[in-house]
Every structure is written in structure tokens, then in C-alpha cells.
N, C-alpha and C positions, 0 to 999 in steps of 0.2 A: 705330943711330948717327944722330946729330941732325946735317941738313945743314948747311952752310953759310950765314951769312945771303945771303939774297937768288939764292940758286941755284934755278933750275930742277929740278921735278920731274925726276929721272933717270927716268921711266917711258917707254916707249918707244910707251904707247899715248894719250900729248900729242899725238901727230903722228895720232893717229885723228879730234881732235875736229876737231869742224868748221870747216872753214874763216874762218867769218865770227868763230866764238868763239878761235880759238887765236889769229888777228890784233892782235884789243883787248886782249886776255890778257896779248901778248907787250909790249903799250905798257906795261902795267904793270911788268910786269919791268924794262923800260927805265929807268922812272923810279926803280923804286925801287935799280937799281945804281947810277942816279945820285945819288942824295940819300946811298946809304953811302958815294961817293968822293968827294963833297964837304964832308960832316959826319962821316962815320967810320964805321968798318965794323961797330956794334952793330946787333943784331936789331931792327927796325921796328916799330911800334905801326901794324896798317894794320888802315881800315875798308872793307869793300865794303859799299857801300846798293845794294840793289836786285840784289845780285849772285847769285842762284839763277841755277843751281845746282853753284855753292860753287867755282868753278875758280881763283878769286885765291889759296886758301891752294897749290894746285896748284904756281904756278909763283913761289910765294915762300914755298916751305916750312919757311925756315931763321927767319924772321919771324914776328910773331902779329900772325894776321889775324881778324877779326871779320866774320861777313857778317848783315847786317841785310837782312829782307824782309817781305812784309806779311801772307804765309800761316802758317796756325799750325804750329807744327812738328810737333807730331802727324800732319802732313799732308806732311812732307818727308822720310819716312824714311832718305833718303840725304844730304841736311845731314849734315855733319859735328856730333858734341855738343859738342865740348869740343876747345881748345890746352891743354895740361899741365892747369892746375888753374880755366881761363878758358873760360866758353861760344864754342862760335865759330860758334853762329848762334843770332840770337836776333830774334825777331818785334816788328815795331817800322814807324812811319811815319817815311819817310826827311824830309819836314816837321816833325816833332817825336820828334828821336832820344832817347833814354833815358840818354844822356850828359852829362857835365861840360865844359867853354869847354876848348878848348885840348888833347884828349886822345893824336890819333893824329898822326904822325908825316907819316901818307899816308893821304887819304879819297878812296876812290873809288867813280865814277858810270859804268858801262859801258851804253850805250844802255839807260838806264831817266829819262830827264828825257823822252822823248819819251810817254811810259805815263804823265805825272804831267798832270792839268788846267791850264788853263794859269793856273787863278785863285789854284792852290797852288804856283808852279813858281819862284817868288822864296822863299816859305817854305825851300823842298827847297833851294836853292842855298847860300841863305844857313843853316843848319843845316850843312851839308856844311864851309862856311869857317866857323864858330863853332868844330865838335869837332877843328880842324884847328892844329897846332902847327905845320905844316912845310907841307905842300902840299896840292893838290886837284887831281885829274883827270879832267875829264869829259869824256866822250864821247858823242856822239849821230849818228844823222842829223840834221844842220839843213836846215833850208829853203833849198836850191836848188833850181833847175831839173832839174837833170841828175838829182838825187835824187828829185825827185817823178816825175821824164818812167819813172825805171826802177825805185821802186816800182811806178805804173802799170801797166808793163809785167809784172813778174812776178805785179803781184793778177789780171790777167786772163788769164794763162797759167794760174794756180791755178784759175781758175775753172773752164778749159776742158778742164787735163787731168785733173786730181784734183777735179771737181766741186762743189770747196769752196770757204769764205775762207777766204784767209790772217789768223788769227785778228788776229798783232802789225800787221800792215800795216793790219788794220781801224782796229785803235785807233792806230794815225797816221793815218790819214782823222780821225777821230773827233774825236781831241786837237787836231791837227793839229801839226806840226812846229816845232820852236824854231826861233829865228833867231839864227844865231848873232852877230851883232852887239850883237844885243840884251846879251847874256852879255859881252861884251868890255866894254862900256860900263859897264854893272852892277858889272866887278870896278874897272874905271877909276874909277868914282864913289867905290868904296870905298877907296880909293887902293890899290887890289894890284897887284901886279908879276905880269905874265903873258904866256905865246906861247899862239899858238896853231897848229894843224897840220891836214893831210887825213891822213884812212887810207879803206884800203878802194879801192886804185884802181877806178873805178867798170864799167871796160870788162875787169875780171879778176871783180869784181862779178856784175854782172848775167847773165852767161852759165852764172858758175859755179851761181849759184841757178836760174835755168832747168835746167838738167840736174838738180841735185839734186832741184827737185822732179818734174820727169818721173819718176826715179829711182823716187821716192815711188810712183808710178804701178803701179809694177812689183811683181812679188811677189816676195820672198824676197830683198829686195834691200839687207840689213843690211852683206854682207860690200862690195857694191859701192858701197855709202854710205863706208865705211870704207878703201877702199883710193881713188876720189875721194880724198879730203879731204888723206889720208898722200900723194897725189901733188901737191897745190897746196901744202900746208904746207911739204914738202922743196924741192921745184922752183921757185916761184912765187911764196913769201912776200916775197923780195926788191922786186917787182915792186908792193908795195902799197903804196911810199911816191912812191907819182903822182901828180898833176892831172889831170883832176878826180877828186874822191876820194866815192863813195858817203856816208861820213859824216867831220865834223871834230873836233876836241879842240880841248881850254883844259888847260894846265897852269897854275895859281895859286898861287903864292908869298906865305904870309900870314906870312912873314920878310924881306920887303923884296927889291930885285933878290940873285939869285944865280946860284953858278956852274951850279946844275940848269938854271935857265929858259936858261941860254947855252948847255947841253948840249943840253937840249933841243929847242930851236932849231934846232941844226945838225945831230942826229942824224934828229929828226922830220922835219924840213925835208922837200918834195917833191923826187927824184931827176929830173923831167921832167915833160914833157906828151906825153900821148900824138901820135903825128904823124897824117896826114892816110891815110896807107898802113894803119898800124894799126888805127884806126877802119874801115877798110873793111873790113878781115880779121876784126875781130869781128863786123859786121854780116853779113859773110857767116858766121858760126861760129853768131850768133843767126839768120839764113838758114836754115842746118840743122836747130837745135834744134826751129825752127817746124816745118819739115818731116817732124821725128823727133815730134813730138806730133800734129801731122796725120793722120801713118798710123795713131799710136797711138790716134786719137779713132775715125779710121774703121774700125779694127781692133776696137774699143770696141763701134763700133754693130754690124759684122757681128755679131761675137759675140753681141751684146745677141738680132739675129733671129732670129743661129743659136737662142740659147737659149728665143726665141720659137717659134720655127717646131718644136724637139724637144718642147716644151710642149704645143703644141697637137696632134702628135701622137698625145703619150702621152694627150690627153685621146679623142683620136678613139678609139683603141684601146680606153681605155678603157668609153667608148659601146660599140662593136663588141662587148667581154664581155659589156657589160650585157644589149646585145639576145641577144645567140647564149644568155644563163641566161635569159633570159624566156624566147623561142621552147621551149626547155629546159623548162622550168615548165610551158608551155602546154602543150607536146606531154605531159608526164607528167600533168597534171590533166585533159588528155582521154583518156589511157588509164585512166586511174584512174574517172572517170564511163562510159566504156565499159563497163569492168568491173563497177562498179557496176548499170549498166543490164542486162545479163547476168542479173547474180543474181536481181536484182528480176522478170526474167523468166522464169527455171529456177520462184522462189518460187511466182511467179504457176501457173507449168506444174503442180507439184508439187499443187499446193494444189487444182487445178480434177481433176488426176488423183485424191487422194486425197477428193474430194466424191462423184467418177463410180464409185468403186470401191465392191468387193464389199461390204466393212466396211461404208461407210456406209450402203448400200441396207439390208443388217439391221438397221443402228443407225434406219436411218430408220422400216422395220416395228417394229419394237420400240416405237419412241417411240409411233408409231401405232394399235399394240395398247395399251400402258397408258393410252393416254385417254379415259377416262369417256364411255358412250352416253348420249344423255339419254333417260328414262324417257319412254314414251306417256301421255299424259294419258289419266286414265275417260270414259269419253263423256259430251260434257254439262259437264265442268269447261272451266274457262276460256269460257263465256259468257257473257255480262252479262242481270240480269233471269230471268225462269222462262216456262216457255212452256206452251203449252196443248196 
């Protein structure tokens, strides 16, 4: 049965994914139930750039969604192939899309302008409002403070508990962050009608990704990745339309003001700022987490000795066999030349008995009766000269 347009995935394992992804997911939804109650409730022509891996058709199932990215599909087994009789991922530069002026309804940008150089990043925007008949929604981290102070902060948590980089966080060092001003200005130049908004309350943010990644840390720790996330999605999603916000949005109207960008205004709007009390209570909650990766580092290095110290060991023990089979060896190759030296002395005995024996003293008369006497010479032979 073909949902409804612009309905939510009914699956029940939405509320698994992760926090940071069901967030931006859920803005999209937003907008596009906006744009069918204020143009009408047909199915949407919507594009995801840069959207692996493939969650927009997700939660706008009733819709045709297209996801463009820059990996070969060969290489995405889990892209989705096809909407009805229409590719719905297809390998493409979000700078130069494979598309016609004017084609989708709703294009959107879910933290991936931050992954784009920044020498291409006018290219990518401007493509984005070209294949765009109705709106554009993009989403990034921009360049705050609060944003880079708590990247920072989680690239060297990654560091210390999971011994790695954070791959995406590299490449926002790398790229380095948009600004979102920039992007307001740019659409204003173009004369487009647009809001813009925070998501991601920063202080629901930053702690949530500390734990997930310690999480990381742990083994077998898929179902508690999982049950995390279905407890902030249920409980806490409300909570992320605060100041300050981890990352912000542009909603763009390339049909002039309408009733979306006034919807969306007041539904994206920030519900608050965090107060002075609350910031303490996270800092102490980030308190924790420090202290919850501290044991686990030091926990880390015992381990590490322990597995030193069983190492060396099994090496000692090792040695210990080695010697106790030589000592072994030695002792059998001097019983074996013992033995040897025995024989060679029986030989010896044997041999000096059978010379002294009865046998040979005949065999030795024997020898000594068959050899030839030599004959007396005649008197007179063998003299030299004749005598008188």
C-alpha cells in the first residue's frame, strides 16, 4: 500500500537511528508537510545532494525522492535502485548535477556543504537553487564558536578514547566551516526570500556524542548504540529547537515570499536558550563522561600490561621448555656416546682376546711354517774376484 504523501516512515526502527541523523531527517519532513499545505497535497519531486545513506526517502515515503552522491553505486549496496520506474540514487557532483533548471519541488543539503572545498561551494549552492522549482534546504554546521569550541572538544575525546580521528570532523578542520552569513547574503543578492534557524541544541549535542563515542569504545555495544538513540529521539527531540544550536539552516524560496518560509519561521524558530543552571548540569554531565573515559583509558592501559606482562610470561615459559629439551638432548647424546664408547671398548677387548687366542697362535704357526727358507749358498758363491 503506497503511503501517504509526505508521511513518515511507519517503521518503528526511525527512532533507532541516530540521534544526530533523525534530527535533520525530521527538518525535512517539516518542510515538506509544509510546502503540501500550502501548494497542495500532491506527491513532491524532492532531491537529496549529498544524502547517503538514503534516509530522506525514509521519512517522505509517499514522495519521489532522488539521492545524488559522489560514490559509485557499485560501492553503495544499500542505496536504494529505483522510486517506481525512476533511479533514486544516482552518482553525480552536487556542483554540477545531471539535471534540468527548475526540476524538484524540494532540494536538499543535509550537512554536506561542510565536506564541499570552499573554492566549489558557491558552485554547489547555486546548482542546488537552479534544479529547484519550489524550495531549498540546507543544513550545516556553520562557523560559530560554540561549534568549533565542541567539535574540539569531541575530536580529542576521539582521540583519547577510541585512538583514532574523527574522520567527518577532520575534513571540517580541513575545509573549514561555512559561515553562515555568507549564505544569507548570497541568497539576498539573488533576490530569494528566505529564514533561517538553529538545530541541534548544542548542550543535548555535545554530551550526546561523547557517550556515543565512548560507547564505540566498548564491545558489543550495537544494541546499546540503539537503545541511546530510541531514548533521545522519544524523550529529547523536543529539546533541539534551542540556542545555541550545534548547526543552523536556510530554508530558500525560489517562488518569492510564502506561506512555508512563515511556517517555517515559527515552527523552526528557537523554543529558548539555555539558562545559567543548565549549562552547569551539562558541564557537570560532560564532568562524568571525562571521568567515565579516564577509567576507561586507564582501564585500557592496565589491560594493555596485563596483556604485557601474560606475554612475557608465556615467553619465559617458553625459554624454560626450550632449556629443560636441550638439557634433554644433552643428557640423551651423552648417554648415547657413552654407549657408544662401551662398544668401541668390548670391540677393542674382543679383538685383542681373539689375537691372544688358541686360533691365532696356530694360524700364526701355520703362516710361519709356509714361508720359504732361503737356500745356503756353495762355498765360495757370492765372493767377488778368485782367490789363490
Amino acid at each position: 500500500m503506497r503511503a501517504q504523501p509526505g508521511a513518515a516512515s511507519t517503521d518503528d526502527d526511525l527512532l533507532d537511528l541516530p540521534f544526530d541523523q533523525y534530527s535533520r531527517h525530521r527538518i525535512v519532513q517539516l518542510v515538506g508537510d509544509s510546502i503540501r499545505r500550502v501548494h497542495g497535497p500532491s506527491a513532491l519531486r524532492v532531491l537529496d545532494v549529498g544524502g547517503y545513506p538514503c534516509l530522506t526517502p525514509r521519512f517522505l515515503t509517499g514522495d519521489e525522492v532522488t539521492v545524488v552522491d559522489v560514490v559509485e553505486p557499485s560501492a553503495r549496496a544499500d542505496a536504494p535502485s529505483s522510486v517506481g520506474s525512476k533511479p533514486a540514487y544516482i552518482c553525480a557532483d552536487g556542483a554540477s548535477l545531471p539535471f534540468g533548471t527548475k526540476m524538484f519541488d524540494l532540494v536538499v543539503s543535509l550537512d554536506s556543504l561542510e565536506h564541499v572545498a570552499k573554492d566549489r561551494r558557491e558552485a554547489y549552492v547555486s546548482e542546488l537553487i537552479r534544479v529547484s522549482r519550489g524550495y531549498v534546504l540546507l543544513v550545516a554546521p556553520f562557523a560559530q564558536d560554540v561549534t568549533v569550541l565542541a567539535e574540539q572538544m569531541v575530536s580529542a575525546f576521539v582521540r583519547v578514547v577510541n585512538q583514532e580521528e574523527q574522520p567527518q570532523l577532520r575534513e571540517h578542520r580541513e575545509y573549514g566551516l561555512p559561515d553562515l552569513d555568507d549564505w544569507t547574503s548570497f541568497a539576498s543578492e539573488l533576490g530569494l526570500a528566505h529564514v533561517s534557524f538553529s538545530s541541534g541544541f548544542v548542550y543535548n549535542w555535545l554530551p550526546m556524542m561523547l557517550l556515543k563515542h565512548y560507547v564505540l569504545s566498548l564491545p558489543n555495544s550495537d544494541e546499546l548504540h540503539h537503545s541511546i538513540d530510541r531514548f533521545y529521539n522519544v524523550t529529547l527531540r523536543e529539546s533541539d529547537a534551542r540556542e545555541p544550536g550545534y548547526r543552523q539552516g536556510m530554508v530558500i524560496s525560489t517562488v518569492g515570499p510564502s506561506g512555508v518560509l512563515e511556517e517555517m519561521a515559527e515552527t523552526l524558530a528557537p523554543s529558548g536558550r539555555a539558562d545559567r543552571f543548565e549549562v552547569i548540569e551539562r558541564m557537570e554531565q560532560l564532568g562524568l563522561l571525562l571521568k567515565l573515559s579516564d577509567l576507561h583509558v586507564a582501564s585500557r592501559r592496565d589491560d594493555r600490561l596485563r596483556d604485557e606482562l601474560l606475554a612475557k610470561e608465556r615467553h619465559i615459559l617458553n625459554l624454560e621448555v626450550e632449556l629443560r629439551q636441550a638439557k634433554e638432548r644433552q643428557q640423551t647424546d651423552q648417554a648415547d656416546l657413552e654407549a657408544l664408547r662401551s662398544q668401541v671398548a668390548n670391540l677393542q677387548q674382543h679383538l685383542a682376546d681373539v689375537r691372544s687366542g688358541r686360533v691365532m697362535r696356530v694360524l700364526d704357526a701355520i703362516s710361519q711354517a709356509r714361508r720359504p727358507h732361503p737356500r745356503p749358498l756353495p762355498e765360495g758363491e757370492g765372493r767377488s774376484g778368485h782367490g789363490r
